[in-house]
C-alpha positions in Angstrom: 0.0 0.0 0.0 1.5 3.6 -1.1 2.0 5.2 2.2 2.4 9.7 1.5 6.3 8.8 2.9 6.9 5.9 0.3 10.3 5.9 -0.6 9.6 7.1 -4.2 12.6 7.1 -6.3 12.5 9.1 -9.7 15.1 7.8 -12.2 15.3 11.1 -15.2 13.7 13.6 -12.0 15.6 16.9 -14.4 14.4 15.6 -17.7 10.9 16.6 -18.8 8.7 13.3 -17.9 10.4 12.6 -14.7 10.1 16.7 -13.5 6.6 16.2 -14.1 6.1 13.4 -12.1 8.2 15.0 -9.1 5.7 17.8 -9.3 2.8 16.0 -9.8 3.7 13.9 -6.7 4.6 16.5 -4.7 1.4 18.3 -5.1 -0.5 15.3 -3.7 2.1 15.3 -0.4 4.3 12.9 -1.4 7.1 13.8 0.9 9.6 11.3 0.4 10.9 11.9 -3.4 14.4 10.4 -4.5 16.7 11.8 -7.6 20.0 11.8 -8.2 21.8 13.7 -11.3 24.1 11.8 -13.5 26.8 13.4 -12.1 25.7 11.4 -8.3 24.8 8.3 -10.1 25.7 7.1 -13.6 22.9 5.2 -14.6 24.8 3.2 -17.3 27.1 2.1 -14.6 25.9 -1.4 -13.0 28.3 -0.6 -9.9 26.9 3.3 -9.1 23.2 1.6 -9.6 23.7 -1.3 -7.2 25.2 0.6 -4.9 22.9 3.6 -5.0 19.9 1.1 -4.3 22.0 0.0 -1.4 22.3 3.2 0.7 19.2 4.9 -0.6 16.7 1.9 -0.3 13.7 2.9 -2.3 10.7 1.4 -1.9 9.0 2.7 -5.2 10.9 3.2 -8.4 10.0 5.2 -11.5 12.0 5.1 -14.9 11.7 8.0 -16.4 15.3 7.9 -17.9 16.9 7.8 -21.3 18.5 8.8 -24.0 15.9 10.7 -26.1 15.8 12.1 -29.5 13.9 12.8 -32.9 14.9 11.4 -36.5 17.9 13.3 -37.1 19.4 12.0 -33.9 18.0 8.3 -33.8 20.1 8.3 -37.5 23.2 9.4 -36.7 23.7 8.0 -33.4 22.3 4.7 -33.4 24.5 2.5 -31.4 24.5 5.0 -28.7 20.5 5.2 -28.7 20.3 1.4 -28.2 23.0 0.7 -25.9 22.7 3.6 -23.4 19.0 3.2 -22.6 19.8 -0.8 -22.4 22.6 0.1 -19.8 19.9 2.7 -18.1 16.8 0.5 -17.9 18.6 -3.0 -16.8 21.1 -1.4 -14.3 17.7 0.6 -12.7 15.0 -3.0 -13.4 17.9 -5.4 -12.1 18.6 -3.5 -8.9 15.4 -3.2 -8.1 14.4 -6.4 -8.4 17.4 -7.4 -6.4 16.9 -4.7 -3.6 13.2 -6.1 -3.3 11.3 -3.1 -4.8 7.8 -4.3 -5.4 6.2 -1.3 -7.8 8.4 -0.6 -10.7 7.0 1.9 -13.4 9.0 1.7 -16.7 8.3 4.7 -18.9 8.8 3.6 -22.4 7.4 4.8 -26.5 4.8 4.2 -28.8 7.6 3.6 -31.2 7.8 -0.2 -29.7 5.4 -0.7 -32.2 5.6 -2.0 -35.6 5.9 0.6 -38.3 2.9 -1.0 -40.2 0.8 -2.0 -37.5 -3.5 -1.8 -37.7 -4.7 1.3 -36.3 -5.0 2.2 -33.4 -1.9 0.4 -31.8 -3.0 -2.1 -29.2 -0.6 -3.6 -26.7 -0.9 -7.0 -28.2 0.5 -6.0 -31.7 4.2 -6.1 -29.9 6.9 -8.0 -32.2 4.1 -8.6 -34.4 5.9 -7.4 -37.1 9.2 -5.3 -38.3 9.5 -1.5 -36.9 10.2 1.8 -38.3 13.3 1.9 -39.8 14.4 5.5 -38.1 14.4 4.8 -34.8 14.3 0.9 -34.3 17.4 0.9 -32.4 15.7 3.1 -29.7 12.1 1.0 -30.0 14.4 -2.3 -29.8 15.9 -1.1 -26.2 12.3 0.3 -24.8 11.1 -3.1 -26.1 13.6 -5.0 -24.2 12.0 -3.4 -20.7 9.0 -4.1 -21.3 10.2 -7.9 -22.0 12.5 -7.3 -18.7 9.3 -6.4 -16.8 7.2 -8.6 -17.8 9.9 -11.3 -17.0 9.6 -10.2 -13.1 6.2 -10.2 -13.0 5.7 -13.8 -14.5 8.8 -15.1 -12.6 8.4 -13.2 -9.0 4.8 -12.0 -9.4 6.1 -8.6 -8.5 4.5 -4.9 -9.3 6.4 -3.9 -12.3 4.7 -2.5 -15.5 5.3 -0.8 -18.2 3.7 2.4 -19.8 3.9 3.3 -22.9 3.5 6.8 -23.8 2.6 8.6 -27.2 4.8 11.6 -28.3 4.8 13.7 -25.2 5.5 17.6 -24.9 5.1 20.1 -22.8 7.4 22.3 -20.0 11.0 21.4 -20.0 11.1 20.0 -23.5 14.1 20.0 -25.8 13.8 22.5 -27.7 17.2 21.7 -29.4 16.8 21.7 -33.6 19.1 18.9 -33.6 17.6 16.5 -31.5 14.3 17.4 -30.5 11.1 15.9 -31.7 8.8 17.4 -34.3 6.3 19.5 -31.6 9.0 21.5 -29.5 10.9 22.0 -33.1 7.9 23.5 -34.9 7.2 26.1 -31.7 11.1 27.3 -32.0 11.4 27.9 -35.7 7.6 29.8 -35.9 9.2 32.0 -32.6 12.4 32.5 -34.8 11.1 33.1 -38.0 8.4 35.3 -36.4 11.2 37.2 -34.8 12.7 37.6 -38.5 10.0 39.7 -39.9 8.0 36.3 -40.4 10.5 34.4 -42.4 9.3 31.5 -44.6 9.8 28.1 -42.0 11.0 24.6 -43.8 9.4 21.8 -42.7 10.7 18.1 -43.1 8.6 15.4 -45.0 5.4 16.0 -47.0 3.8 16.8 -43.6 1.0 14.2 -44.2 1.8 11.5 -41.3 -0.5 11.6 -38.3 0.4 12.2 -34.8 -1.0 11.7 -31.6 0.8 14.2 -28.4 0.1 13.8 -25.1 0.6 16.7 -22.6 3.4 15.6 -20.4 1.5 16.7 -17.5 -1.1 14.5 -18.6 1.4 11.7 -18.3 2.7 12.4 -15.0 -1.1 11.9 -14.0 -1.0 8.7 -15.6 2.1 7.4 -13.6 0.6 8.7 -10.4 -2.8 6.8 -11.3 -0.5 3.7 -12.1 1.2 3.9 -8.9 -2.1 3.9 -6.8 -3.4 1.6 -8.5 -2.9 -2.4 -9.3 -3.0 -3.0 -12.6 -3.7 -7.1 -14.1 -1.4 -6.2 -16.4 2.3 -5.4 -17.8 1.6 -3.3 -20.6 -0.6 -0.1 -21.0 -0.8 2.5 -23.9 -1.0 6.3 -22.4 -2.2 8.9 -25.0 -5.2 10.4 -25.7 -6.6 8.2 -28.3 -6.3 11.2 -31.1 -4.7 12.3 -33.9 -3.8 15.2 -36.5 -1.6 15.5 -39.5 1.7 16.9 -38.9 0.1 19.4 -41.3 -2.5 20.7 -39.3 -0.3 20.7 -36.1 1.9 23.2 -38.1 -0.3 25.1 -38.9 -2.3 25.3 -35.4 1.5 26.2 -33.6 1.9 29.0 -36.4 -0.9 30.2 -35.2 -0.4 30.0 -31.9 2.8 31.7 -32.4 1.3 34.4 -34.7 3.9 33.5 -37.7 2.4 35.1 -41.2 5.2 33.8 -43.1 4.9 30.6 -45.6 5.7 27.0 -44.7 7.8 25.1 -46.9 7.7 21.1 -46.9 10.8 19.5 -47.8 9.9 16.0 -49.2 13.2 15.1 -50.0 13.3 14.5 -46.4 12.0 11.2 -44.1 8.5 11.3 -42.9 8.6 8.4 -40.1 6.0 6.0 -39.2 2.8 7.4 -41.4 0.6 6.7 -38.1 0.9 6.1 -34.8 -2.3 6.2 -33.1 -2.5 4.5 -29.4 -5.6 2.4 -28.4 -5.9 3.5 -24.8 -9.0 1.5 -24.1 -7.4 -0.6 -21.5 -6.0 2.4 -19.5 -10.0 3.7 -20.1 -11.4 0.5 -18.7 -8.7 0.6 -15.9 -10.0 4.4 -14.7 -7.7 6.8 -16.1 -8.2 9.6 -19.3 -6.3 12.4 -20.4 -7.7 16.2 -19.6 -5.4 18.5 -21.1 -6.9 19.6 -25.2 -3.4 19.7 -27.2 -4.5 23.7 -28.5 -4.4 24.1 -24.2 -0.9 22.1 -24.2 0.6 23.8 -27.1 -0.5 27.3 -25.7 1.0 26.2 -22.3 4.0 24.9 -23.8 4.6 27.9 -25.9 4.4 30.1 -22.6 7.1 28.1 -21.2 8.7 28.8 -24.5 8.8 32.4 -24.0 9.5 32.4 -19.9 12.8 30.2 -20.7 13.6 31.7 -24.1 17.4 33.0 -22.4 18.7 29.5 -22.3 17.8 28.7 -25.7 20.4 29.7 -28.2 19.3 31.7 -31.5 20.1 29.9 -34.7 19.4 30.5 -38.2 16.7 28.5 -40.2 
């Protein structure tokens, strides 16, 4: 039984999902919260893992770490992308087990799905068939934890489960051109090209995929719901069970941002997975929805945008 002091330990507490769920925990009077930056604890080190689980004794442990990225990134880096999150996820699921943790939330992707799955994505369509080709070697380490989690529940019938997340955005995003997905991207180049007299803004792909986003607050809600809960099983979709072209979600941040200028597609470059639309009827049945509209999100996220806009260098488009 979650007790308000729970020894709750948040793996990823700076990065944007894991920040979240600190805040969203401490606003229900969680009081006994647990994060360490990688400069106290290396997650890809087996050693500084076992032995943080070993003095801090947690009772609860969330995953919220990786190594995160959009298309660009998952391309050029993809050894790096696979092994580091395997290194992160089995050093944090192995210690836990072995420290006697009994609720383990592992925060993975939608992109553990195949490329050319049915619509919407169920849970059961895992390894049903072969995934998107741009960022497989990030999908094949996510869908390793799951595996790894499901292992400990049918082996030692313990807590652990896995959530699996559609794109997420929201307050403490990357907002990095290089590596950041496509929704934090489109809201800095509209703010930049705005701020250059409305400069035309080159998009990548034809801009005809469809995308689902889930606020990342929405998520933290989700975890929170998970941990208070017992779920029957190991794998649940979180998202909001919706979808627009990567189009129309251009346009609505261009508005939102109040850039006039044109918007160029470049279809020389990829386009991804053409859809990638979560069922969420099991997280439904099991109590839990999202609340947050994404025009709401967008707007909040832009006004994050805008507070933070000093730490974010200016480049050109």
């Amino acid at each position: 039984m979650l007790r308000k002091d729970t020894k709750i330990y948040i793996a990823g507490h700076r990065g944007m999902v894991g920040s979240a769920v600190w805040r969203a925990l401490e606003n229900k009077g969680y009081t006994q919260l647990i994060g360490k930056g990688s400069g106290e604890v290396d997650l890809k080190s087996q050693q500084q893992v076992s032995d943080f689980f070993k003095t801090s004794s947690p009772e609860v442990v969330i995953d919220a770490a990786a190594r995160v990225g959009g298309i660009l990134a998952n391309n050029n880096y993809p050894y790096h992308f696979l092994m580091e999150n395997m290194q992160i996820q089995n050093n944090l699921i192995d210690s836990s087990l072995q420290s006697g943790v009994e609720k383990f939330i592992f925060l993975g992707s939608s992109c553990i799905y195949p490329k050319l799955a049915p619509q919407p994505l169920k849970e059961e369509y895992l390894l049903t068939s072969s995934l998107e080709e741009t960022n497989e070697w990030y999908a094949l380490a996510k869908i390793s934890g799951v595996k790894a989690c499901e292992a400990i529940r049918k082996q030692y019938g313990k807590d652990f489960i896995s959530l699996m997340p559609t794109n997420l955005y929201g307050s403490h995003d990357n907002f990095d051109l290089e590596t950041s997905h496509v929704l934090p991207a489109m809201i800095r180049k509209f703010h930049e090209a705005k701020s250059r007299n409305h400069e035309p803004v080159t998009l990548w792909g034809t801009g005809k995929p469809m995308r689902e986003f889930l606020h990342v607050n929405d998520m933290a809600d989700a975890v929170i719901f998970a941990l208070e809960n017992e779920f029957r099983d190991n794998l649940y979709n979180v998202g909001t069970g919706e979808d627009l072209t990567i189009k129309e979600l251009a346009r609505m941040i261009q508005r939102i941002v109040g850039h006039e200028g044109e918007i160029v597609w470049d279809s020389t470059k990829p386009d991804g997975t053409p859809r990638k639309l979560m069922d969420v009827s099991k997280m439904a049945d099991a109590g839990w929805k999202a609340s947050i509209s994404l025009e709401a999100g967008v707007r909040r996220t832009y006004e994050w945008f805008l507070e933070n806009i000093n730490h974010f260098k200016q480049v050109k488009l």
